[in-house]
N, C-alpha and C positions, 0 to 999 in steps of 0.2 A: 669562111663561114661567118655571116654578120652576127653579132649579139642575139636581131630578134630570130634567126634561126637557132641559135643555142636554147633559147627561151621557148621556143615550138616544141623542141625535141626534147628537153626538159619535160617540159607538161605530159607530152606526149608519152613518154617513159613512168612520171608518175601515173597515171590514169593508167596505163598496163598494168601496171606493178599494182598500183590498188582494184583494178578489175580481175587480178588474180586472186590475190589474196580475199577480196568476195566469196570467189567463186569456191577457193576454197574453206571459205568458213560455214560457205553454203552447205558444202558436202561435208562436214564436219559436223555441221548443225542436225544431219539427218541422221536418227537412231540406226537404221539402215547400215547406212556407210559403217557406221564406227564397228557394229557388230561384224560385219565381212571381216574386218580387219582385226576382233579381236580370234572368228574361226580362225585365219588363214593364221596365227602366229600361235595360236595352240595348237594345231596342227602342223606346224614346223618343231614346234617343243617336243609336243607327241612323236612325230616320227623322228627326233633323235633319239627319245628314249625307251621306245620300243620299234623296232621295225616291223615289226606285225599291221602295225596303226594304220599305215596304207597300201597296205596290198589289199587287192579289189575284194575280197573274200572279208576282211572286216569294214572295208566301206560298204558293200552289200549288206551287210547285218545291222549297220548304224541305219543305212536308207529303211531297212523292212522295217525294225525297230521303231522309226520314224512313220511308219505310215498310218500310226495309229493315230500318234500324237498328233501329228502337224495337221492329219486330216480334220480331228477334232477342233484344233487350235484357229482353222479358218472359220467356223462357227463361232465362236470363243471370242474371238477378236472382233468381228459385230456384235455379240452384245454386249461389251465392253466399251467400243466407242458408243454405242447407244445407250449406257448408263447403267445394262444390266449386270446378270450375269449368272450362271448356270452351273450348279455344284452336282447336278444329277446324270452327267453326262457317261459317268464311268457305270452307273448303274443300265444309263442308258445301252449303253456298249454290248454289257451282258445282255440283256432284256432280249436287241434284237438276235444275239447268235442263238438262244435259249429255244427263241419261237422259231428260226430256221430250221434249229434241228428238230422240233419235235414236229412241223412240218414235214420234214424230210424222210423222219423215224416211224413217226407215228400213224400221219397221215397219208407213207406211202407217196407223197406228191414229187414233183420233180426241181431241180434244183431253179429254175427262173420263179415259179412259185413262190418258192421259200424264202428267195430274195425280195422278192414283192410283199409278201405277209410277215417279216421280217422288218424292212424299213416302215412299213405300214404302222407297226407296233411302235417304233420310236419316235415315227412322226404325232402318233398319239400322245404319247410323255411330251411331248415340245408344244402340241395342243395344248394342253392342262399348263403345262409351266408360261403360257402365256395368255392362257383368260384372268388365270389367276396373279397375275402380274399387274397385266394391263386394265383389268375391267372391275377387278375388286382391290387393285392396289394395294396386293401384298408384297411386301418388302421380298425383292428378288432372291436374297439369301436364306431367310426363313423358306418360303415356298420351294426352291432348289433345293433344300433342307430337305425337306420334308417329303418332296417327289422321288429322294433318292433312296431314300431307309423303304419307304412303301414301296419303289419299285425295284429294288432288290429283295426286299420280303416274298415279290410277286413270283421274281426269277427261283426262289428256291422253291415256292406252294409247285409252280409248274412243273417243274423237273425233280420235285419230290424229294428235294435233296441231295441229287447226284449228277453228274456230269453224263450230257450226250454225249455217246460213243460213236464209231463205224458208221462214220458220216460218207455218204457214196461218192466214188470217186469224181462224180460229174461237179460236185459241187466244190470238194478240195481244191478242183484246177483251177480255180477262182485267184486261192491264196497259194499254188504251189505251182502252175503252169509258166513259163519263161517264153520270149518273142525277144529273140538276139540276143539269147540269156541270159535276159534282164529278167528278175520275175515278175508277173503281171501287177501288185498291188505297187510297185515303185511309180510306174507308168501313170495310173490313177492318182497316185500321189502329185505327179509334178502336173497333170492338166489340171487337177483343183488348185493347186496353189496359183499357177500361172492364170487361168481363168474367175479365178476369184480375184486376185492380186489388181487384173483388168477393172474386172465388174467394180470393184472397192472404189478405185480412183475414177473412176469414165462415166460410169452406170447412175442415172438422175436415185432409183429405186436405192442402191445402196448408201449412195452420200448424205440421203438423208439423214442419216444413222449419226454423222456428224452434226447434225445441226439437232439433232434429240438430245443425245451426250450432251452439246456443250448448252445449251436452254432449252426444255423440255416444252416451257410454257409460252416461247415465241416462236418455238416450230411449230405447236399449235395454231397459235395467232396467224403463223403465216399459210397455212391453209393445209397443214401436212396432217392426213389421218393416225396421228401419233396411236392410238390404242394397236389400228391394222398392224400395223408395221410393225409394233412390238412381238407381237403374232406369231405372223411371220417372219421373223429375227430366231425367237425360242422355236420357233418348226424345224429352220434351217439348221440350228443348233443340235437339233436332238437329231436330226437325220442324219449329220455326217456323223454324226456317233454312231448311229444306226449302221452305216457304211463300213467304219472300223471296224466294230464288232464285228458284221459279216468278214469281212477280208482276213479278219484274226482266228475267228471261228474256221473259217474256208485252209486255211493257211495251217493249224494245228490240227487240223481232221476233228475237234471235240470240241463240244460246247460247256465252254467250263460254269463253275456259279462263282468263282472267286477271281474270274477276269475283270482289269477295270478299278479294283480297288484303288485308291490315291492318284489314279490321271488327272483327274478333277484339276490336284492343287499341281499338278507339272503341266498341265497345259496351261492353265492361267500363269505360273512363275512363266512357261516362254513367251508367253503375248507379254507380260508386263517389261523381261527383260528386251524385247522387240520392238517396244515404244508405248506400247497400248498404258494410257491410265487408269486405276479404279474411281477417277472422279467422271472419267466417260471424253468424249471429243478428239480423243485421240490414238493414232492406231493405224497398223497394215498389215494386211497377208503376209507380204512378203518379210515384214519385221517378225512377224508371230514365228512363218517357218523357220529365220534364222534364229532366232529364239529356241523354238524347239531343237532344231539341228545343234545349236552349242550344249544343250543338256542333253542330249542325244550321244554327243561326241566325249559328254564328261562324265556318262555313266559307263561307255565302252571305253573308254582312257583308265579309270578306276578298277574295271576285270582286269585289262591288262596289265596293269601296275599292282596288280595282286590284293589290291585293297579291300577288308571286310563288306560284305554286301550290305552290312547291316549302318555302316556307315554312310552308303547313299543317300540315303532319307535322310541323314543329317544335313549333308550337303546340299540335298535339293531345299530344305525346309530354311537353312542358314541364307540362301541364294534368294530365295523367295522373300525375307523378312530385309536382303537388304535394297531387292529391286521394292519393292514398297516404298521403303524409307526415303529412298533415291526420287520415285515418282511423286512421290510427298510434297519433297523437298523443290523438287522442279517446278510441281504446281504453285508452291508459294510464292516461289522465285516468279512465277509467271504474273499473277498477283499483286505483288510489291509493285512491278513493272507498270501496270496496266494502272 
């Protein structure tokens, strides 16, 4: 072998060797990636220290458990990369099991109905959370404020203060009917996320969302009906709430008033810990579900580890303050860079 063959194959060796290590700083670089990887190793921990952790009976409970979250969390995470964001969602939740059942109860109607005048109500709250956003430019937080205390005040005027009962069985099999004995709200679970996770990355209509997030006043410039879109971002938002609550309400046979309390701030900790930032521009489905699924995974890890219930909220609220901190710090860093 001559010199300049050693010298080919050299080169040829480095360029490998640094088109790996690219590739993998690439996949390193993705909020994504690293989260699979932080599930799969507390779920190797987990099921050393309880054997319960994975058998299908508590992976089933973590997914149902999840179908409220994660659904919401796909709403959540658009308007987060669009700069917003929505504190009313858990009222939302309520709101549409509330008008289901008294649909169901009251008016006698039948269970597609109920579901229709049902999201119909929460697409309403996602209306209001986005006139009043986009067209009188009220600070998102305030307004989601203030949509949330009002439409839980509403949830109790309606239902007078007590929980729907003896919800007909046509409509429970919504949230308790199984198809290869999966139950049906799992199923809906993974089309939204996988169908959202699409739309997010592929779709002209949702990418926008990134170019709002990251310059609000040059996606104008650039011809994008910023007010619409915000709109419809808060519609979308309050309907998959709307969607929870039904499948939660369907799922417990009762339409509670005190469903929904503090999802608000666990859905936003899994968008943020799944990549999404509160400065906007950044974010994915598919990060939010993982996000969800790891608090998911660490409030059924905490049951089984016998841990105070009263301690979760610690943990999520500690979780939460340090993925902030985190996203904070990234932005800076991104910043300095730039």
């Amino acid at each position: 072998m001559t010199e300049q063959d050693l010298n080919t194959e050299t080169v040829q060796s480095t360029s490998t060797n640094g088109g790996s290590r690219s590739l993998l700083r690439r996949f390193s670089a993705q909020r994504e990636f690293i989260m699979l990887l932080v599930i799969v190793a507390f779920a190797i921990i987990m099921a050393l220290s309880s054997p319960i952790f994975l058998t299908w009976l508590n992976i089933e409970a973590i997914l149902m458990a999840l179908t409220v979250e994660a659904t919401i969390a796909i709403g959540m995470v658009v308007l987060l990369i669009s700069g917003g964001l929505d504190l009313s969602v858990g009222s939302t939740l309520a709101f549409a099991g509330v008008v289901a059942g008294l649909v169901l109860t009251s008016l006698g109607l039948g269970a597609i109905p109920a579901i229709f005048i049902g999201l119909l109500a929460a697409l309403g709250v996602g209306l209001v959370n986005g006139v009043l956003v986009s067209k009188l430019k009220i600070n998102p937080f305030i307004t989601t404020l203030g949509t949330m205390i009002t439409v839980r005040g509403l949830v109790l005027i309606l239902a007078n203060g007590r929980a729907i009962l003896n919800l007909p069985d046509s409509f429970k099999e919504i949230g308790q009917g199984r198809m290869m004995g999966i139950q049906y709200p799992i199923f809906v679970l993974l089309v939204l996320v996988i169908g959202g996770d699409l739309l997010l990355r592929y779709s002209r209509f949702f990418r926008q969302s990134y170019y709002i997030g990251g310059n609000e006043d040059a996606a104008r410039l650039s011809g994008i009906n910023v007010d619409l879109i915000k709109i419809l971002y808060y519609s979308l938002a309050a309907l998959l709430a709307g969607a929870a609550g039904l499948m939660l309400t369907a799922r417990f046979g009762s339409a509670s008033l005190t469903v929904g309390n503090g999802v608000e701030l666990r859905v936003i900790t899994a968008c943020i810990i799944g990549g999404a930032s509160l400065s906007g521009g950044e974010g994915s489905v598919l990060g939010a579900f993982l996000g969800a699924l790891f608090m998911g995974m660490l409030a059924n890890a905490l049951n089984l580890l016998g841990v105070d219930v009263y301690y979760q909220s610690f943990f999520t609220g500690l979780i939460l303050i340090l993925a902030v901190v985190f996203s904070v710090l990234n932005d800076r860093r991104k910043l300095s860079r730039s």
